[in-house]
C-alpha positions in Angstrom: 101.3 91.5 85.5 100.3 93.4 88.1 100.9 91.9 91.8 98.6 93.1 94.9 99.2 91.5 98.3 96.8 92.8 101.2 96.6 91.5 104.9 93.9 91.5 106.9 94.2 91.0 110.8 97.8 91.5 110.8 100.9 93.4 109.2 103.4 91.1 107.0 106.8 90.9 107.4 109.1 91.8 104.2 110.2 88.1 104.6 106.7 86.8 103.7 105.7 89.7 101.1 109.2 88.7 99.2 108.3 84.8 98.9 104.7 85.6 98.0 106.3 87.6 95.0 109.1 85.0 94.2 106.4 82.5 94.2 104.1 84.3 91.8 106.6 85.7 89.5 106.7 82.3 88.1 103.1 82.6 86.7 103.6 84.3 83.5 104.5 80.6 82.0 101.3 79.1 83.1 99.4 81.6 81.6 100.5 84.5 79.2 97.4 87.3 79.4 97.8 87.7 83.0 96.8 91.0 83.8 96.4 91.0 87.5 96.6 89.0 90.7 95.5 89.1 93.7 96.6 88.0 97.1 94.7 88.5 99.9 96.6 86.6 103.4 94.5 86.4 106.2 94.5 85.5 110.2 91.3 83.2 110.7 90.1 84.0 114.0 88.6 80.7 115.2 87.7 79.9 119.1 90.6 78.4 119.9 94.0 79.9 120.6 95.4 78.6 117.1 94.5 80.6 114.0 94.6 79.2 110.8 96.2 81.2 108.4 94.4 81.9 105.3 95.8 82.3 101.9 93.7 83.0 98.8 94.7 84.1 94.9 93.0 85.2 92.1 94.6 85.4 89.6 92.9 88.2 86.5 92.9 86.9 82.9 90.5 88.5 79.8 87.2 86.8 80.3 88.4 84.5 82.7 89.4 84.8 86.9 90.8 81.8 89.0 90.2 82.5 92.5 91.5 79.9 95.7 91.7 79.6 99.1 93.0 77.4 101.4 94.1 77.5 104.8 96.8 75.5 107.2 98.8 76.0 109.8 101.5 78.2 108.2 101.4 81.2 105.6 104.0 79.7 103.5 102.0 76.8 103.5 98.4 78.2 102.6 100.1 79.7 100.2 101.7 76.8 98.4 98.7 74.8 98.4 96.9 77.7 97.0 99.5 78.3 94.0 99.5 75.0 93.1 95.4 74.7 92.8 95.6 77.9 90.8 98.3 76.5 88.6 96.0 73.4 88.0 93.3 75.7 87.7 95.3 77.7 84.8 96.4 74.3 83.1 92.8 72.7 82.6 91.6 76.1 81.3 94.3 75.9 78.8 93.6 72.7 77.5 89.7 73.5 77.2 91.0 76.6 75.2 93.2 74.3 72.7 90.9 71.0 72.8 
């Protein structure tokens, strides 16, 4: 499985980049043809002060992507939120498969 983490807006700290990867490592028994995911974390300039932060996955499997995005206040957050719906994502497609 290969992992790709881009930022856009800002640079991540090795702090964030290592719980993205912890998080994601975990994949591989959701789904087992994983070739590839993707995580793009973004700043959300809005016209306020306070920017959203912005995490979306896709995640690369033969004939098949899941993709998500969701945003709060934290990265960590975003994130979470956005594993989770991918996870769901990967479940569903699984039972279609076997059903």
């Amino acid at each position: 499985m290969n992992v790709n983490i881009q930022t856009t807006h800002f640079v991540a700290d090795s702090k964030l980049v290592s719980y993205v990867e912890k998080k994601l490592s975990k994949l591989p028994q959701f789904h087992e043809r994983i070739t590839k995911v993707d995580v793009f974390l973004k700043l959300d300039n809005v016209v306020h002060n306070i920017k959203d932060k912005i995490a979306e996955i896709k995640v690369h499997v033969p004939k098949h992507d899941f993709f998500v995005k969701h945003s709060s206040k934290s990265f960590e957050e975003s994130f979470d939120f956005a594993l989770d719906s991918v996870i769901t994502q990967m479940k569903r497609q699984k039972e279609k498969m076997v059903a």
